[in-house]
Every structure is written in C-alpha cells, then in structure tokens.
C-alpha positions as a printed Julia matrix, in Angstrom:
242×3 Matrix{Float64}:
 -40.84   96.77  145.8
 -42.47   93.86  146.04
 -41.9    91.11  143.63
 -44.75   89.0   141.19
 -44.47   85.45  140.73
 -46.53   84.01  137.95
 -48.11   80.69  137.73
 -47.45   79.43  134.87
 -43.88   80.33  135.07
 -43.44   77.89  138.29
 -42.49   74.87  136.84
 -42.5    73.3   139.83
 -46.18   72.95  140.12
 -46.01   71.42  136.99
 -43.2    68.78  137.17
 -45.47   66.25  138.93
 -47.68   66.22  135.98
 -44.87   65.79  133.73
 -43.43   62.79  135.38
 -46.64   61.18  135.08
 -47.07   61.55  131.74
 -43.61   60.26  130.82
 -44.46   57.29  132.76
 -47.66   56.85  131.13
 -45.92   56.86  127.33
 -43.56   54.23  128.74
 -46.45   51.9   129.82
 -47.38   52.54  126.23
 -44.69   52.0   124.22
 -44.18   48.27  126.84
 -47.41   47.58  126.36
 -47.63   47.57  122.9
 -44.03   45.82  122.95
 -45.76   43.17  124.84
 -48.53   42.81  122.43
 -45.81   41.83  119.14
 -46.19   37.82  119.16
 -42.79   36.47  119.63
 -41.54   34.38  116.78
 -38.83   31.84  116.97
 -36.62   31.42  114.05
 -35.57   27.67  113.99
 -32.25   27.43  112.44
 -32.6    24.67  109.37
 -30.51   21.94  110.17
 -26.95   22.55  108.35
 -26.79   20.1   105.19
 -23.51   18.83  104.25
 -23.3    18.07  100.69
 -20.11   15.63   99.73
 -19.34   16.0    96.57
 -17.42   12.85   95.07
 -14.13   13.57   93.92
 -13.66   14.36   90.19
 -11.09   11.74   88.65
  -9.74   13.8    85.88
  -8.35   11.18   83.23
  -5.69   11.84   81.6
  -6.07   11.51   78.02
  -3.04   10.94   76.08
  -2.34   13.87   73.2
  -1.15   12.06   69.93
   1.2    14.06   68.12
   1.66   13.19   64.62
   5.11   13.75   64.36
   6.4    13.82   60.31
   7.81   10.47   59.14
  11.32   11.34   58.56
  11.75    9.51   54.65
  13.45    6.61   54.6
  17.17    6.53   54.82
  18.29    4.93   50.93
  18.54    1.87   50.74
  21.89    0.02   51.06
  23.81   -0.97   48.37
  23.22   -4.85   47.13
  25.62   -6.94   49.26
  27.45   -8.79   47.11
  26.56  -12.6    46.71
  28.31  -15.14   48.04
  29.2   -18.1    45.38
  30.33  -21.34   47.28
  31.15  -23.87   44.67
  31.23  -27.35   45.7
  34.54  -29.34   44.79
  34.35  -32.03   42.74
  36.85  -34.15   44.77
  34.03  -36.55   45.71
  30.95  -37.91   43.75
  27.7   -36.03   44.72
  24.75  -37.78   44.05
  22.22  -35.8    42.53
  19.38  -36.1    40.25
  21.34  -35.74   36.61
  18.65  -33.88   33.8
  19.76  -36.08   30.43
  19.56  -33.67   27.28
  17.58  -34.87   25.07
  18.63  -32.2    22.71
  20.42  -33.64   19.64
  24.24  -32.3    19.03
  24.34  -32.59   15.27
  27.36  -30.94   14.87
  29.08  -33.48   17.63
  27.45  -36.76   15.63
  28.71  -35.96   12.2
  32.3   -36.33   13.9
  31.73  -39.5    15.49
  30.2   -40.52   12.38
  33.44  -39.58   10.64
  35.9   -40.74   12.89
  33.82  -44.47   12.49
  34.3   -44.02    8.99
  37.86  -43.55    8.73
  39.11  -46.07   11.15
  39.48  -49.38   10.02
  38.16  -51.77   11.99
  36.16  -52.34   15.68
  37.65  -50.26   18.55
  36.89  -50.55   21.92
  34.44  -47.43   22.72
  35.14  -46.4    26.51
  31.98  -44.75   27.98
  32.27  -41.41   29.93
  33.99  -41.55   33.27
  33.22  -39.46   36.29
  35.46  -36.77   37.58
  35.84  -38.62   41.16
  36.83  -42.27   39.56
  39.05  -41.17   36.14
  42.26  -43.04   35.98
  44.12  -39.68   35.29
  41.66  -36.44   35.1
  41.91  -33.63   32.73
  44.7   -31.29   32.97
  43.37  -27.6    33.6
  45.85  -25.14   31.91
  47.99  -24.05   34.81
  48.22  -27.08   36.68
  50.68  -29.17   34.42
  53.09  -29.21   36.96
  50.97  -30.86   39.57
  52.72  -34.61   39.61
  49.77  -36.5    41.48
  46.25  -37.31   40.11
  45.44  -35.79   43.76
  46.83  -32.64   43.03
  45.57  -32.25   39.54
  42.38  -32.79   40.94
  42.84  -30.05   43.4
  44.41  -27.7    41.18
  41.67  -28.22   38.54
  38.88  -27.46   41.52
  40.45  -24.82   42.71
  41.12  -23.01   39.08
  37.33  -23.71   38.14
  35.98  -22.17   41.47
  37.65  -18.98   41.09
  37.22  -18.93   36.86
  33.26  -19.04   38.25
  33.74  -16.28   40.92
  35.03  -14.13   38.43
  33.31  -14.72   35.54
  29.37  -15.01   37.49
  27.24  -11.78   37.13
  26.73  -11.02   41.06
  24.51   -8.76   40.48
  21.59  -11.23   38.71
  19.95  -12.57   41.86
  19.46   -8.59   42.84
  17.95   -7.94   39.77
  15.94  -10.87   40.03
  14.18   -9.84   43.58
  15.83  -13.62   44.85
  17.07  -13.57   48.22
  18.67  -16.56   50.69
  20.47  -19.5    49.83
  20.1   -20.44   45.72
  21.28  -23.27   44.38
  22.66  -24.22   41.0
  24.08  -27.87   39.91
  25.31  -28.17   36.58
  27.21  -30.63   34.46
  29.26  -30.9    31.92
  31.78  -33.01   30.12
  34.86  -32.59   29.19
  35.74  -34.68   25.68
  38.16  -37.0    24.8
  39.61  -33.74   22.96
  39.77  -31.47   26.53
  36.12  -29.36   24.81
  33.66  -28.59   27.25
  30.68  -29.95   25.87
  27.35  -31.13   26.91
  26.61  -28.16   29.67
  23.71  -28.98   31.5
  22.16  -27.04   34.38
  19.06  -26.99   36.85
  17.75  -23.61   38.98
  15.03  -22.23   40.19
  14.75  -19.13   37.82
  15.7   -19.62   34.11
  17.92  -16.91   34.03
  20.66  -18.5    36.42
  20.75  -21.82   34.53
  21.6   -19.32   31.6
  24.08  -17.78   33.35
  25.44  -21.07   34.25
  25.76  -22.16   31.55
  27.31  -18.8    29.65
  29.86  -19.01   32.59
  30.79  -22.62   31.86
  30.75  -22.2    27.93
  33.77  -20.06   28.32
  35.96  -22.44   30.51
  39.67  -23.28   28.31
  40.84  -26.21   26.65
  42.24  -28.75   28.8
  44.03  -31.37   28.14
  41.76  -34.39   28.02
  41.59  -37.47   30.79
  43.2   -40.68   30.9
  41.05  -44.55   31.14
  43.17  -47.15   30.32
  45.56  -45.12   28.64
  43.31  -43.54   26.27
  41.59  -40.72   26.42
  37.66  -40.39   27.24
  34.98  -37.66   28.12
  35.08  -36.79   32.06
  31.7   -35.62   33.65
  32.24  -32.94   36.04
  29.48  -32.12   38.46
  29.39  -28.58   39.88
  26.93  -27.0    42.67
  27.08  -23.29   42.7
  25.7   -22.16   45.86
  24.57  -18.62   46.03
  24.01  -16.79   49.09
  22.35  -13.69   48.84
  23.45  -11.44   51.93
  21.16   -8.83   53.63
C-alpha cells in the first residue's frame, strides 16, 4: 500500500520560513532598542555636611536642702571680774559728788560743837600713801602695813566676785571687755561712805555701788597717829566671754 504524505504536515518545507521570521522580530525588537535615547544619570556630587559638635553645659541642679534649726544657744559664759589692786595709785579721772550728805554734816557739825577748842583737821589720805591703812576684818593678824594692804586687796576682790550679779552684762546685750572704776572712802570711823562710780550703762554703776554698800566695818586708818578717811580706788574689769 502505498503511503500519502501531506503538505502541510512537512514541516520541513516550512522551517526556512520560520527562521526568517524569527530573525525578522529580532531586528525589530534591536531596532526599536536602538531607537530609546540613551540617558546618562550623573551622580550629584556627595555633600558632606559637618555638623559642629553640641557642647552640652552642664547646669548645676540646686537642691534646697531644709535648714536644719539652729542648735540652742549656749549657756551665758560666765563673766570674768578682774579687779585691780589698790597696792599702787592709779590715776584716773575722779567724778566729785556734788550730792550733799546731810546726814554725814550734822555729825561733823556736832562733833565741832562739842570739842573745845581748834583741832588739827587731817584731809583724806589715799589708800597707796596712808601711814597705817584700814584693817579689813580678817586680816588683824597681818603685822606689816604691806601685808594689811595685801590682805585688805585680796579680801575686797573676792567680797566683789561673790557678791557681783554675773549675769547683768547678759541681760544687758554688753559683750567684750567693760570697765568699772569706783571710789569710795573709808571714814575715820572704818564706814564706807562716799561710793562713787563711772560705767558705760547705768545699771553697772548701780550694781557697783550696791556691791560696795555692803562691804564690813573696818577698823579705820592711821595719819599721824590719828585716824582719817582713806580713799580707795577700785577698777572692776569685766570680761564678757563668748
């Protein structure tokens, strides 16, 4: 039997055809690749940006921290009172009292009256010259006019310690050194009489003067054998201690 071949089913007839139309839509498709402009992207120039460094500052945090209160305050410290011995004369501006004593004149005025005749009046003496100074009750045994003086210095210093409110110059707001001078004079009978004093506040020269006001008896000083009023000068010294 003899076999039929059909045309259109030999594909190699056909293949030539085939190539040449692939090779035509290649042509195409280059062609048109061809036609595209070609564009050149410039890369921008890289900018470098420098940033200056940031200085942080440091800013200091106050902290209000609570006042603890005050610790109390310290007791007063107890003044110091240097009194100046009398062994020497201190020269110092002397206040004169003009103040009359009545009670003092009517005595002189009596003791004139009952004595017959002039007597020799011997003025006041100072503590530093007497002949023989005022005995201060305690020191009788004391055999030299040294040692009376001593002994009377020494017994007036601490009657003034003792007797001196401490606690004034506190009250008063003073502080540092104060100063009081007084005077006084002890009579031809042994009185303390005649108290004088001079201080920056009024209230020490009347403490001064209560102090001295309540001194003893003594037994009166010697001039000549007789016996005559003694000054006695006496700086109190206060120093008030922190």
């Amino acid at each position: 039997m003899e076999k039929k071949k059909s045309e259109s089913a030999d594909l190699r007839k056909n293949i030539t055809l085939y190539a040449l139309t692939g090779l035509a839509f290649m042509l195409l498709v280059a062609w048109q690749g061809l036609e595209y402009e070609t564009v050149t992207i410039e890369e921008e120039p890289e900018v470098v940006v420098y940033e200056e460094p940031v200085i942080e500052e440091e800013i200091p945090i106050t902290q209000m921290l609570e006042t603890p209160p005050p610790p109390p305050p310290p007791p007063p410290a107890p003044e110091v009172i240097e009194v100046v011995e009398n062994d020497v004369e201190i020269e110092e501006v002397i206040i004169e009292d003009t103040e009359t004593d009545i009670e003092e004149e009517i005595v002189e005025v009596e003791d004139v009256a009952e004595e017959a005749g002039p007597e020799e009046v011997i003025a006041d003496v100072p503590f530093a010259i007497i002949e023989n100074v005022p005995i201060y009750p305690g020191c009788e045994d004391m055999k030299t006019n040294a040692d009376r003086k001593k002994c009377m210095s020494e017994k007036i210093t601490r009657f003034v310690n003792r007797e001196f409110d401490t606690g004034l110059a506190n009250e008063l707001g003073l502080d540092g050194r104060q100063k009081i001078n007084v005077q006084f004079k002890i009579d031809s009978k042994g009185n303390v009489v005649g108290i004088q004093s001079a201080a920056k506040h009024p209230r020490l020269k009347q403490e001064a003067a209560r102090v001295i006001q309540k001194l003893p008896k003594m037994t009166p000083g010697m001039q000549r054998g007789k016996p005559v009023g003694v000054i006695y000068a006496l700086p109190i010294i206060f120093q008030v201690q922190d």
